[in-house]
C-alpha positions in Angstrom: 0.0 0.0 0.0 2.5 2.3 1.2 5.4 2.2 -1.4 2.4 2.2 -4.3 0.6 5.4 -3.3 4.3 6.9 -3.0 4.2 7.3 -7.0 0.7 8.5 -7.3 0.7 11.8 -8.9 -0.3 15.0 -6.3 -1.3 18.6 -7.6 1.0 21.1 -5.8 -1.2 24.4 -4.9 -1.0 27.7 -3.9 -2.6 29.3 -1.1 -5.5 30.8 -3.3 -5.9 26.4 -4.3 -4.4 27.2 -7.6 -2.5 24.0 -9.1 1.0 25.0 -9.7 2.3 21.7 -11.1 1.7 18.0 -10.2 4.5 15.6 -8.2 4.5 12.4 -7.0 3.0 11.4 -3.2 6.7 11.2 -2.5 8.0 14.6 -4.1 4.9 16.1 -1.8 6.1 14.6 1.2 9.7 15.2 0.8 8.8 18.6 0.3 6.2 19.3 2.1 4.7 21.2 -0.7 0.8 22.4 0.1 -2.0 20.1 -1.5 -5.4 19.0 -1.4 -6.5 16.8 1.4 -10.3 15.7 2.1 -11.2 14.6 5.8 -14.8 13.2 6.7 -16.5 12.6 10.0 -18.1 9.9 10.4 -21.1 10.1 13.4 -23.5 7.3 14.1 -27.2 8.2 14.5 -26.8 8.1 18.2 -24.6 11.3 17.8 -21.2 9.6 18.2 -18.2 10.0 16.5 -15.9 7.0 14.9 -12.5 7.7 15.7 -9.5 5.7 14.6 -5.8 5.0 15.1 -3.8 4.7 11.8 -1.6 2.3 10.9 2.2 2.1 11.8 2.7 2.3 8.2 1.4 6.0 7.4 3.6 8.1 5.7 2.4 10.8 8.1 1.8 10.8 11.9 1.6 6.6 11.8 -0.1 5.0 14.6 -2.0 8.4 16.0 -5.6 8.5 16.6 -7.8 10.6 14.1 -11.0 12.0 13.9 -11.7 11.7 10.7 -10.7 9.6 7.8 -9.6 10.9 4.3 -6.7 11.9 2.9 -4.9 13.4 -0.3 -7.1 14.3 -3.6 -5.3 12.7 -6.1 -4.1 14.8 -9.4 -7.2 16.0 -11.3 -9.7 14.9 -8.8 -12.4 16.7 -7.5 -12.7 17.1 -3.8 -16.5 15.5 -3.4 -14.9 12.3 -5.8 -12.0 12.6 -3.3 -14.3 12.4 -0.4 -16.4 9.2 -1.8 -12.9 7.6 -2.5 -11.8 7.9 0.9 -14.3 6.7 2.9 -14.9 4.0 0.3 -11.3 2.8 0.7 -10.6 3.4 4.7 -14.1 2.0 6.0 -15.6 0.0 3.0 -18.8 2.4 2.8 -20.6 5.0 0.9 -22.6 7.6 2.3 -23.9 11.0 1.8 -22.1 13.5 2.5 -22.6 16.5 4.1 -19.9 19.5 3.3 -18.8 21.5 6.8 -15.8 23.9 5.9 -12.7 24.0 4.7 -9.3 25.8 5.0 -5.3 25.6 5.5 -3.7 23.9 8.0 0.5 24.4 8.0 3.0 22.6 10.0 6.4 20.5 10.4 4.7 18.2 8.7 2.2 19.3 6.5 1.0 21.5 4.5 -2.5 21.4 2.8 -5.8 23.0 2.1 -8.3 20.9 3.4 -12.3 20.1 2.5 -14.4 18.6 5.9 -17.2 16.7 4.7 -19.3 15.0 7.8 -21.9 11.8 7.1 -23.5 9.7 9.8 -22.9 5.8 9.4 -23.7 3.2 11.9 -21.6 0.2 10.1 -20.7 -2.6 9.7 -17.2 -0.9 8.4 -14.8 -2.9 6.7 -10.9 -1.9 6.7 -9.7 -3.4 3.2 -6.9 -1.1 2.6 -4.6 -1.2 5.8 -4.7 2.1 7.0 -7.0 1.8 9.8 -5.6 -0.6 13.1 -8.1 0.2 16.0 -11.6 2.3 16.1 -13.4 3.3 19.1 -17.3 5.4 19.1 -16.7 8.3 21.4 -18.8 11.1 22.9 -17.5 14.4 23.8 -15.9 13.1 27.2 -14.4 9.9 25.9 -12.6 11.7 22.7 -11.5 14.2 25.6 -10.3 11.3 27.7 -8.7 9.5 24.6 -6.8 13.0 23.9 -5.6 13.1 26.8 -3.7 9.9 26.5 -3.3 9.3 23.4 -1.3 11.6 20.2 -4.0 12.6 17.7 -3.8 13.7 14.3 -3.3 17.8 14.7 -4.5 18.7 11.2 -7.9 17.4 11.6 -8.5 18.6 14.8 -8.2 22.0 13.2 -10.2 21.8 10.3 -12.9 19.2 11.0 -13.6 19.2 15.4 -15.0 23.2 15.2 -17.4 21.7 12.9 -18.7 18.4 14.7 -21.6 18.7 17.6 -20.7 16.4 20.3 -22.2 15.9 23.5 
């Protein structure tokens, strides 16, 4: 998974979301040039959110929890296909999806302009593609508990928790 997804081509973009050229995954990484990255929040009908700790083989932040699941739009893609792809490949379902923001999130690591999409899904969810090793549903107090003890992914804590009602 991880060595295959290193060639996939990657749009490079300014901070007004303008492609400037197109690289590899690895290029991107290497780089940490600014791209397009999709993250959706997956709530069950009881209100809960689904979050997740990635696998040990992430090119990014491996083995962190995350509250949302998603990732890079791929060259040419548009971010609402992205989306689809995303939660298609990390949890084996479709759903619809709801659009809740969007903006740009900078780090050591990272540097992106995101899309937060939000859907409510009770399951079954089935992790074909390897990136996902452990999910837990969590109300406000448990995903305050789990942060506590646990390293989370920063980026979508940014752009997708402002947008999520927990209780």
């Amino acid at each position: 998974m991880v060595s295959s997804s290193a060639a996939e081509p990657v749009d490079v973009v300014d901070a007004h979301d303008r492609v400037l050229r197109t690289v590899t995954r690895a290029e991107m990484r290497a780089g940490r040039l600014r791209h397009r990255a999709v993250f959706i929040a997956v709530q069950g009908s009881d209100g809960r959110l689904l979050v997740h700790r990635r696998s040990d083989h992430k090119d990014v932040w491996p083995g962190w929890w995350d509250i949302a699941v998603g990732g890079v739009v791929a060259s040419g893609e548009g971010w609402d296909d992205a989306a689809q792809r995303e939660l298609g490949e990390e949890l084996g379902v479709t759903a619809a999806l709801e659009s809740s923001g969007g903006g740009a999130y900078d780090d050591d690591d990272v540097s992106l302009i995101g899309r937060s999409y939000r859907c409510v899904h009770d399951g079954p969810f089935h992790f074909t593609d390897g990136e996902i090793t452990e999910v837990r549903w969590v109300d406000a107090v448990g995903l305050a508990e789990l942060r506590r003890d646990a390293p989370f992914v920063p980026d979508s804590l940014v752009l997708v928790l402002p947008h999520l009602d927990l209780r």
